[in-house]
C-alpha positions as CSV (number, residue, x, y, z in Angstrom):
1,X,31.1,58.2,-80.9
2,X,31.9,61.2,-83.2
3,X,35.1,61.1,-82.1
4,X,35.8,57.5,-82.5
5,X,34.3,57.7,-86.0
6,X,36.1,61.0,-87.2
7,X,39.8,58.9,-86.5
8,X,38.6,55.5,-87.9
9,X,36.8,56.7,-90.9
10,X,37.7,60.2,-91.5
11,X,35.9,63.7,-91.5
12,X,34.1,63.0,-94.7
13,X,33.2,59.5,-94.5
14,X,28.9,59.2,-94.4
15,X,29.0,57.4,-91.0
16,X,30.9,60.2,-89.4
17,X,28.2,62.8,-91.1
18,X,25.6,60.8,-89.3
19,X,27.3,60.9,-86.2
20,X,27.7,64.5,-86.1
21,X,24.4,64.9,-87.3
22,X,23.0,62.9,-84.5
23,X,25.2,64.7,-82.1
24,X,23.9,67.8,-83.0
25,X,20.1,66.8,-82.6
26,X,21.1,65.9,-79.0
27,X,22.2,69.2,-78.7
28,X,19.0,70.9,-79.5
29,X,16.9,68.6,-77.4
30,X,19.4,69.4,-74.6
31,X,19.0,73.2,-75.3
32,X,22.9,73.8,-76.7
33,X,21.5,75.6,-79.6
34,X,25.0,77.1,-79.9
35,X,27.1,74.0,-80.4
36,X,24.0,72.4,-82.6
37,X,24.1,75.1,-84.9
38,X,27.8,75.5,-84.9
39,X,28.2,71.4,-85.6
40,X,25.1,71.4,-88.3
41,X,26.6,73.9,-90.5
42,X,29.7,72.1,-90.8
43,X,27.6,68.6,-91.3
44,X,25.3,70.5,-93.7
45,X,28.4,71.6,-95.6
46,X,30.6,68.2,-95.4
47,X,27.1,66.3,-97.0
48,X,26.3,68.9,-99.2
49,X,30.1,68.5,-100.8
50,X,30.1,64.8,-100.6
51,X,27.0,63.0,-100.9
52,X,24.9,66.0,-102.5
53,X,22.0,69.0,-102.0
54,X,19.5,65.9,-102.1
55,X,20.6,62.9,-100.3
56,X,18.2,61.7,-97.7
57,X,21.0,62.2,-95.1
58,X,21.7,66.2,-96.0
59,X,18.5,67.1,-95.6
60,X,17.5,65.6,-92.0
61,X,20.2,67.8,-91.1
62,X,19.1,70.4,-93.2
63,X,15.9,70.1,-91.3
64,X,17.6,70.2,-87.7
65,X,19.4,73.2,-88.9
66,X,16.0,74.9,-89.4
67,X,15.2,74.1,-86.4
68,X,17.9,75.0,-84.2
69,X,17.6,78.6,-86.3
70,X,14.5,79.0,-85.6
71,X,15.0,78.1,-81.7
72,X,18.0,80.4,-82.4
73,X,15.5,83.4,-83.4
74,X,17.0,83.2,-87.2
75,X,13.7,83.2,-88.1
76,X,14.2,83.8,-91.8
77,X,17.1,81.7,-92.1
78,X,15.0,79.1,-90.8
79,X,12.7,79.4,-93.2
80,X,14.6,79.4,-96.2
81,X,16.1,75.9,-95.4
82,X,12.5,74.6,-93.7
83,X,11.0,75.2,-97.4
84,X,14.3,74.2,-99.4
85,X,14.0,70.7,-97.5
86,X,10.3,70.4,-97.7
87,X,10.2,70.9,-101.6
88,X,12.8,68.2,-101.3
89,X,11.4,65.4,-99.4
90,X,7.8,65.9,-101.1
91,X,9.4,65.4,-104.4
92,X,11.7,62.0,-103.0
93,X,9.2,60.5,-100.7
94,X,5.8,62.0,-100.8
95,X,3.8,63.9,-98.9
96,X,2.8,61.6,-96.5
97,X,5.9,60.9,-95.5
98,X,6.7,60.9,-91.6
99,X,9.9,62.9,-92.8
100,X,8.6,65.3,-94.4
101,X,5.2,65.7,-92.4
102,X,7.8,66.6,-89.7
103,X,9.6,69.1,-92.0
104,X,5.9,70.9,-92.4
105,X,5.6,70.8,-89.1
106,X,8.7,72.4,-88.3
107,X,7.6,75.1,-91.1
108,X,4.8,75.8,-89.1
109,X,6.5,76.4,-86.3
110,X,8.7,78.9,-88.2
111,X,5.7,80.4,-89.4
112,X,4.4,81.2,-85.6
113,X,7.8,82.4,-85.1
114,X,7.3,84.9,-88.0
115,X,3.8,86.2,-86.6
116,X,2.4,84.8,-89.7
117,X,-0.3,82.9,-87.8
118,X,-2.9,82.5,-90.9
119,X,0.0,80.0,-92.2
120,X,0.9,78.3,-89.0
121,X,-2.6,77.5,-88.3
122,X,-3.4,76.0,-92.0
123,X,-0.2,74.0,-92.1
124,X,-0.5,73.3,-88.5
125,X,-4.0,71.8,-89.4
126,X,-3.2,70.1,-92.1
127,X,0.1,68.5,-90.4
128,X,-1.7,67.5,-87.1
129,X,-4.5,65.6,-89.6
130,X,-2.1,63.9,-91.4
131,X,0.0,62.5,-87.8
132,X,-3.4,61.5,-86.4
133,X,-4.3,59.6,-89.9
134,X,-0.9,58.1,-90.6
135,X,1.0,57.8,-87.4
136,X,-2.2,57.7,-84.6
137,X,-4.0,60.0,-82.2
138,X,-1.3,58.5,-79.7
139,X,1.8,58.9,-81.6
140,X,4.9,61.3,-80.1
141,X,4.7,63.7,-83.5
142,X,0.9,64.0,-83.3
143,X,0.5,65.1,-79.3
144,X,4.0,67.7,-80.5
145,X,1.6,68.9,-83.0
146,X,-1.7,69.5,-81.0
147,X,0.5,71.6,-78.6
148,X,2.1,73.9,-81.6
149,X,-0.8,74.0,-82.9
150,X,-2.5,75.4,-79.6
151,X,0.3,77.7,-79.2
152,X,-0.9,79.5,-82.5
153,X,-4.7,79.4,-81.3
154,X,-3.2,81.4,-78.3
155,X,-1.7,84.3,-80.1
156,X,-4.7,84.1,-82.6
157,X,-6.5,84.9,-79.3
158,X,-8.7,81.4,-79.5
159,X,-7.8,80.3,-75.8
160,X,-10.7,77.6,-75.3
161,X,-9.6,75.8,-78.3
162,X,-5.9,75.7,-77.4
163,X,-7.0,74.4,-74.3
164,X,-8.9,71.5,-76.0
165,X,-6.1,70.5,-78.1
166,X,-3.2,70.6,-74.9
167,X,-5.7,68.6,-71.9
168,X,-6.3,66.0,-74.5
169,X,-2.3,65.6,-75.4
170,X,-1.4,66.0,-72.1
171,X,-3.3,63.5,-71.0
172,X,-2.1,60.9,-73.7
173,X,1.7,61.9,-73.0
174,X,1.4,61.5,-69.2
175,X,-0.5,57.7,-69.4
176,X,1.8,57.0,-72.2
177,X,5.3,58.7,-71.5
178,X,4.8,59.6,-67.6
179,X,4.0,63.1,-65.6
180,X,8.2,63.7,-65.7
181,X,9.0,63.2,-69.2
182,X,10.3,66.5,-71.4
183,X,7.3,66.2,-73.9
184,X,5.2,66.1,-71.0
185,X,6.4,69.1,-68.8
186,X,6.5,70.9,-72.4
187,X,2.6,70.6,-72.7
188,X,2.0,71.1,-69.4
189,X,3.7,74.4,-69.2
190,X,2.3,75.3,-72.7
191,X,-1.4,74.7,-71.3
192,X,-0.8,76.5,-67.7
193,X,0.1,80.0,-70.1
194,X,-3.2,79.3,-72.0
195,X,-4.7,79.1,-68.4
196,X,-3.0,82.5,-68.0
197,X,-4.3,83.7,-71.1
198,X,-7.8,82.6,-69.9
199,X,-7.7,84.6,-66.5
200,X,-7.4,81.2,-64.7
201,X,-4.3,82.1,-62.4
202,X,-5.1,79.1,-59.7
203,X,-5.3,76.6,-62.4
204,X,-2.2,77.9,-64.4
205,X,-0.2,77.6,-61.3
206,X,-0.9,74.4,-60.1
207,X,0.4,73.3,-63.4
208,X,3.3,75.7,-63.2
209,X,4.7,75.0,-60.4
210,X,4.7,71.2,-60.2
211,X,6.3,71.3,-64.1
212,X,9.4,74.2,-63.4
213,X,10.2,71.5,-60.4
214,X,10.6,68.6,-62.6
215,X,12.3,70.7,-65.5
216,X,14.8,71.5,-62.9
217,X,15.6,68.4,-62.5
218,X,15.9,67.3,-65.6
219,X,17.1,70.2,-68.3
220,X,20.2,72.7,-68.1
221,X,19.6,75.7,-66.1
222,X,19.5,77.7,-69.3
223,X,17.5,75.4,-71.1
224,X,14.5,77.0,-73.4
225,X,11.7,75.2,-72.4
226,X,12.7,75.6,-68.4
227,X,12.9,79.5,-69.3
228,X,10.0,79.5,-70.9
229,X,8.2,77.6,-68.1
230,X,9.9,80.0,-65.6
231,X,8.0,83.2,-67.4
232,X,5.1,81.5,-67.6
233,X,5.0,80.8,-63.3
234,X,5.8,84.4,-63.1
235,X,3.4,86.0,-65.0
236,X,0.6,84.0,-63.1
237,X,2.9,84.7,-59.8
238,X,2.5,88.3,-60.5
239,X,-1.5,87.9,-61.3
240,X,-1.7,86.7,-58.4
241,X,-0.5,89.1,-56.2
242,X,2.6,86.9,-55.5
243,X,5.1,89.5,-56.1
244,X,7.8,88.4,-54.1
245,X,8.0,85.0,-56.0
246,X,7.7,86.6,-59.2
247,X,10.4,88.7,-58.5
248,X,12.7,85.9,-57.7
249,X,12.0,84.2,-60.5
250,X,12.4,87.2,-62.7
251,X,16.0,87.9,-60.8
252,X,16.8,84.1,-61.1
253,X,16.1,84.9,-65.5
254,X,18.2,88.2,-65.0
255,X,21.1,86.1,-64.5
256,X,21.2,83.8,-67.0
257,X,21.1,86.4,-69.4
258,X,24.3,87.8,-68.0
């Protein structure tokens, strides 16, 4: 498609911008954090220039950018553009927005990222009430939200109440989008480390395992949530006692950092 539009209507035309921005979203859901930051920063750049700082179009891919830096570990980077674009949208279209509920959210992700946890649980909070009040308790943004938002109870050391928050949005996602869906096998490998974290190494496996499986078969072999779900398996794997399986997993990460 990009292609196609970058010969019929040129490199600076606003339906080419939207189809490298759109390309490059697919890149971060399919874990090519590389190429989606390589292909926002030009799209940033190209709308920036031509349709300007504040046109509803540059800053959605303003807002991926932030993501994919913050996926990226450019943590601060991240964050300058998460609060550039957030200022932004407030001022344009409120703050009850679905756009720019989902640029705080992304903030507060930034935030854990930063080990500023005080911040990411208050705009955590204040994001997840606002998706349960506008969008629903069964909406894809809100059951994303409980599980960041658990992922700061962790490393603020509050394990029951993480635990709350993922069981309830893992059940939603798995009536509503299936037990093999991404968003899914995201939660459930988000809720078996809390299991870790709560000295429940049974428990945390049978969600483990069942979830890397899946992921396997559907994400890249280097893809960051199947990584994460792979040093999740063998930290309970090593609790344990399993060391022979946590060792192949550990060998089978080894690699793909080389």
């Amino acid at each position: 498609v990009l292609k196609a539009r970058r010969h019929i209507l040129g490199d600076n035309h606003p339906g080419t911008f939207i189809a490298m921005s759109n390309l490059a979203a697919s890149y971060i859901q399919l874990g090519r954090l590389q190429e989606a930051q390589v292909l926002g920063l030009e799209v940033v750049e190209r709308q920036r220039k031509n349709l300007g700082h504040n046109h509803p179009d540059t800053l959605l891919s303003m807002s991926n950018l932030a993501v994919t830096y913050s996926r990226l570990g450019k943590i601060q980077q991240a964050e300058v553009l998460a609060v550039a674009v957030l200022q932004k949208r407030k001022c344009s279209l409120g703050e009850k927005h679905p756009e720019t509920m989902r640029t705080m959210s992304n903030l507060a992700f930034t935030y854990y990222k930063l080990e500023r946890l005080q911040e990411a649980e208050d705009l955590g909070s204040v994001v997840l009430e606002k998706f349960r009040s506008i969008l629903g308790d069964n909406h894809p943004d809100t059951l994303f939200s409980m599980g960041q938002l658990a992922m700061t109870y962790n490393k603020l050391g509050r394990f029951q109440e993480a635990e709350t928050l993922l069981v309830q949005a893992l059940e939603k996602q798995t009536d509503l989008l299936g037990n093999s869906h991404p968003s899914t096998l995201l939660n459930q490998s988000k809720l078996g480390a809390t299991l870790n974290k709560l000295e429940r190494w049974q428990e945390a496996e049978d969600l483990l395992l069942p979830a890397l499986k899946k992921q396997k078969n559907i994400l890249s072999a280097n893809h960051p949530h199947l990584i994460q779900t792979m040093q999740n398996l063998a930290d309970t794997y090593t609790k344990l006692g399993k060391l022979k399986e946590a060792e192949d997993i550990n060998e089978a990460l080894r690699r793909l950092e080389l």
